[in-house]
N, C-alpha and C positions, 0 to 999 in steps of 0.2 A: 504494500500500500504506500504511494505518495505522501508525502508532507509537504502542506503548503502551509508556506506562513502569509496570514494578512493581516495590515500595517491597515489601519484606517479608523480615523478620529471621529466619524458619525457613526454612533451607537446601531441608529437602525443598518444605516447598509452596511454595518460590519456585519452585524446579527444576522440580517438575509444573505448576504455572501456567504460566509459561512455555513446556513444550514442548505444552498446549493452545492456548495462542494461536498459537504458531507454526506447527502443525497445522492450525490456522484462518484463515492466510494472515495475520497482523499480524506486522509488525516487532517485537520485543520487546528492552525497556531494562531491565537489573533492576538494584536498588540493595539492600545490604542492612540499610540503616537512616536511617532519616527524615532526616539530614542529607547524607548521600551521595545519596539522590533526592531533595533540594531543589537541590543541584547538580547533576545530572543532567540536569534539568527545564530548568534553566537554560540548561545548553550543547544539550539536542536540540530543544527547543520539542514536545513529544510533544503527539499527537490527543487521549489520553486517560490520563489516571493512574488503580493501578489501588494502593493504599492499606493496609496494615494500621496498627491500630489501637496496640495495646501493641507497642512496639519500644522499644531502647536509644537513645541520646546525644538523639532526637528524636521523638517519637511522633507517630500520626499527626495530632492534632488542630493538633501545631505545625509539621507541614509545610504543612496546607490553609490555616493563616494568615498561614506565609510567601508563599505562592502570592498568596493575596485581595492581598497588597500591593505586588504587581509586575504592573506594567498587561498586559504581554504573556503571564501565567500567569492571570490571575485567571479565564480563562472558559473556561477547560479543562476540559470532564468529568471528575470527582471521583467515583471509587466508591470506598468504605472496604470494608475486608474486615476479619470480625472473628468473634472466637469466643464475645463477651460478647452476648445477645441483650436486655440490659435496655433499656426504653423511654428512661431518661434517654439513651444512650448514642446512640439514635438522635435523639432530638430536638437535644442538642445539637452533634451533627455536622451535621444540616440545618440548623439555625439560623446556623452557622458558612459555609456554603454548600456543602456536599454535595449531591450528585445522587444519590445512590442508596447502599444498604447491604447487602454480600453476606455472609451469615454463614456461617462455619465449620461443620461441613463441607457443601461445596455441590457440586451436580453441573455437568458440563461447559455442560449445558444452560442452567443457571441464569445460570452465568458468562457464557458468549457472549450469551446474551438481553438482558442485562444489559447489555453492551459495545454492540450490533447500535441496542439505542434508543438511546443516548445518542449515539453516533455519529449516527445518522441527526439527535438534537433542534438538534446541535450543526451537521452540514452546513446546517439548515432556516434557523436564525437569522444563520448566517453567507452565505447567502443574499443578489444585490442584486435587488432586485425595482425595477423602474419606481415612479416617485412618481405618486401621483394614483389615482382608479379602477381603473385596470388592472391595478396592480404588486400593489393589496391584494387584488384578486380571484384570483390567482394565487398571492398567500403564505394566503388562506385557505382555497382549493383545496388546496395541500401539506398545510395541518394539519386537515384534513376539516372545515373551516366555510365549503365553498363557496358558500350559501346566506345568511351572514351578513350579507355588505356587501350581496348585494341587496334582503333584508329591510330594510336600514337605510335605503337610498336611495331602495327602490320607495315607491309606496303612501302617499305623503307631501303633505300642503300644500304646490302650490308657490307661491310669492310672485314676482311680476312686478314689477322694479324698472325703471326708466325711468334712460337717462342720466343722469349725476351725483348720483342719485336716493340718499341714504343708506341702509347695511343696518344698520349699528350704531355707536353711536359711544363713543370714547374715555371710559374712565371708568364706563363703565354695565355691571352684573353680567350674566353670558352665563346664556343659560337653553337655549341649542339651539345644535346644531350645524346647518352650511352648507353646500351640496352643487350645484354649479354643474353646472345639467342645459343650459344655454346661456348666451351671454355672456361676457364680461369683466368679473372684479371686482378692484380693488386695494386695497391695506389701506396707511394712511399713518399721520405724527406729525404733530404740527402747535405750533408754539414760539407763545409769547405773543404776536406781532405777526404770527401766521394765515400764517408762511412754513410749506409742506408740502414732507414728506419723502415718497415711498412706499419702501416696505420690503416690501412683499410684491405679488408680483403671480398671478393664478389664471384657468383657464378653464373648458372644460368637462372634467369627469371628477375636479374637484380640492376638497375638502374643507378648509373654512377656519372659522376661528372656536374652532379646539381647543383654541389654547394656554390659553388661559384656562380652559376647563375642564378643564384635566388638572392645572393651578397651582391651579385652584380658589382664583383671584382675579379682580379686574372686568378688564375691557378693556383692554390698553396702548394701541391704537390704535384709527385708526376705518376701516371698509368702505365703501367705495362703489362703484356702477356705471359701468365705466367705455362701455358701451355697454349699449342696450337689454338685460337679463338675464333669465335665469330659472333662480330659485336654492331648492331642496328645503330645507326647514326641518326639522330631526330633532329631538325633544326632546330634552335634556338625560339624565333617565333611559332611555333606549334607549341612547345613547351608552356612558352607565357600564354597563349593564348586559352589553353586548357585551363589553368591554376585562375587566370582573371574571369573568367567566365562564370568561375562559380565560385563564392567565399567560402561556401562551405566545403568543396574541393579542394580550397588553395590552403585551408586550414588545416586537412588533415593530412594533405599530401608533404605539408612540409615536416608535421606533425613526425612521420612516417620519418619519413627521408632523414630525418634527422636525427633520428636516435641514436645514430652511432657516435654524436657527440657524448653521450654518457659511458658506451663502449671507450673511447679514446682517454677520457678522464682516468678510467679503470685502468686501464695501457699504461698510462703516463704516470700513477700512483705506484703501479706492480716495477716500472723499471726503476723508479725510485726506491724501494727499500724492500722488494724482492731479493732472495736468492739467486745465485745460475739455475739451480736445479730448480725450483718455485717456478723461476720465468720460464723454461725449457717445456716444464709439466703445463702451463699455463698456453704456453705456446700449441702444444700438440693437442689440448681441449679445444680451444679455438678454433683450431682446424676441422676438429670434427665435428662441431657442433655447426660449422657451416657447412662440410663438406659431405657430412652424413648424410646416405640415403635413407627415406623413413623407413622402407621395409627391410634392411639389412642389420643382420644382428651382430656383427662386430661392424670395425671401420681399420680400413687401411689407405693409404696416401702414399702417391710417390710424387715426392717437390723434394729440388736441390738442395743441398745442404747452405748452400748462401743464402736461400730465399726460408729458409727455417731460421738459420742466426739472425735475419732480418727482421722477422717476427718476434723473436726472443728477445733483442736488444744487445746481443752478443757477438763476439767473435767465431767464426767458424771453427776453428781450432778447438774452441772451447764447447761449442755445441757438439762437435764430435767426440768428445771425452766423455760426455755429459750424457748423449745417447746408446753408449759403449757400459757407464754404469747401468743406466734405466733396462738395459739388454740382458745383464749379470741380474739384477735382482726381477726377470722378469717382469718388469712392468710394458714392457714394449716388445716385440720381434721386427726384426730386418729380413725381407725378402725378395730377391731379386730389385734392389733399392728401395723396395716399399717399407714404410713404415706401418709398422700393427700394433693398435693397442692393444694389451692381453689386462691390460686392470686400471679400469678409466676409474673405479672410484680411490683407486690410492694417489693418482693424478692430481686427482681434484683435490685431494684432502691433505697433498703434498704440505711441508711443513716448512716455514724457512730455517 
């Protein structure tokens, strides 16, 4: 069941608001003026607040801006109820970040209708969808643009890149986006004395090359193949033209797309006060956990040993000392250059 909370200083239309939503199977919070439903809000964490305008000690415009500055209120459906129907009043309530504005006096229908999308926009974004092709073909199925990502993906130039073969590099302005229809791609840094980091790793179904064009600045890093590839080239203008078309699109495609900022934070904490052996084990999870097929019941990997130290943070030298132990105490096998995990939870629960 729903919890809405409603903010409103006339006794009667709080009371009949309320016994319509209740009528309508929602839990109902009332407050009888913008500081009492800023505390409120506070102690129930409500689905949706439902807002009048003119009130005493706090009105509504200074409760939605308490709300905007508390992380865990900020993205609560906001509907203002109001009896004033002037255009400033609405622009500057949406500007402020309102969802929607119900005007005095309004029928039941209005009301629920009102309550029913916003609930529904608010389940959609909070949503977790899979990363890669699948998760956004499915969050654009929800918001009726199932046709989107494959207009973007189908129908395109593809470019065949060869081992080691570069897609783009560090430094240079993005004109397209990247769409991995086969292959391994990783995206690396690289320090003045040519030592490589990877920071990003991709396969098929995964989209890369965005950050830059959503910053709409050149390259932080560079792409490469890490085996024979085959990689869908999208322009630049298709790209934007998808994400502006639809807010709600552009919201959670970046949503998406960006998560691996919280991955890279993880990366850049573990090469700081990890182990070798922590970062190695840490390294070879990573791999699997992209590179995993879902119906296979072990996982094996063959990638160079430079493009593993790469991942590790390390020297080759040293990652091969390193895979040489994990071989001794069976945590791994080597086969024909594959690597095999034989004990992915002593991996994980590696010790520094």
């Amino acid at each position: 069941m729903n919890t809405i909370l409603l903010i409103e200083d006339n006794t009667e239309v709080r009371e009949n608001t309320a016994e319509i939503l209740e009528l309508a199977n929602y839990r109902v919070i009332t407050a009888e003026n913008g500081k009492v439903g800023v505390e409120k809000a506070l102690q129930e964490t409500p689905d949706l607040i439902i807002c009048d305008i003119m009130m005493p000690v706090l009105d509504g415009y200074g409760v939605l801006h308490l709300l905007n500055k508390n992380e865990h209120l900020r993205n609560i459906p906001f509907i203002f109820l109001t009896a004033k129907a002037e255009r400033t009043d609405f622009r500057k309530g949406m500007e402020m970040g309102a969802d929607d504005y119900i005007t005095k006096p309004f029928t039941d229908i209005e009301l629920l209708n009102s309550i029913d999308r916003r609930l529904k926009k608010a389940a959609l974004l909070k949503k977790e969808y899979a990363q890669g092709v699948e998760g956004m073909q499915a969050f654009l199925k929800d918001v009726g643009r199932e046709d989107a990502l494959k207009a973007l993906s189908e129908g395109r130039n593809i470019n065949h890149y060869k081992k080691k073969q570069l897609i783009y590099s560090e430094g240079n302005h993005p004109g397209r986006l990247y769409f991995v229809q086969k292959g391994k791609i990783k995206t690396f840094k690289s320090n003045e004395d040519g030592k490589e980091l990877t920071i990003g790793l991709y396969k098929e179904g995964d989209f890369f090359g965005y950050v830059s064009l959503l910053e709409n600045t050149v390259y932080k890093e560079t792409a490469e193949a890490m085996e024979d590839s085959d990689v869908a080239v999208i322009p630049r203008e298709d790209f934007e033209a998808l994400i502006n078309e639809n807010p709600d699109v552009a919201r959670k495609f970046i949503r998406m797309l960006a998560h691996n900022v919280t991955e890279k934070e993880e990366q850049l904490l573990g090469l700081a006060y990890n182990s070798l052996r922590k970062r190695v084990a840490d390294a070879l999870i990573t791999l699997e956990r992209k590179y995993k097929k879902p119906d296979s019941e072990s996982f094996s990997i063959h990638i160079s040993r430079e493009d593993l130290a790469n991942i590790a943070g390390t020297a080759t030298e040293s990652l091969i000392r390193t895979l040489s132990d994990f071989r001794g105490e069976k945590l791994i096998d080597i086969r024909e250059g594959n690597i095999v995990i034989l004990n992915e939870k002593k991996l994980i629960s590696m010790l520094n």
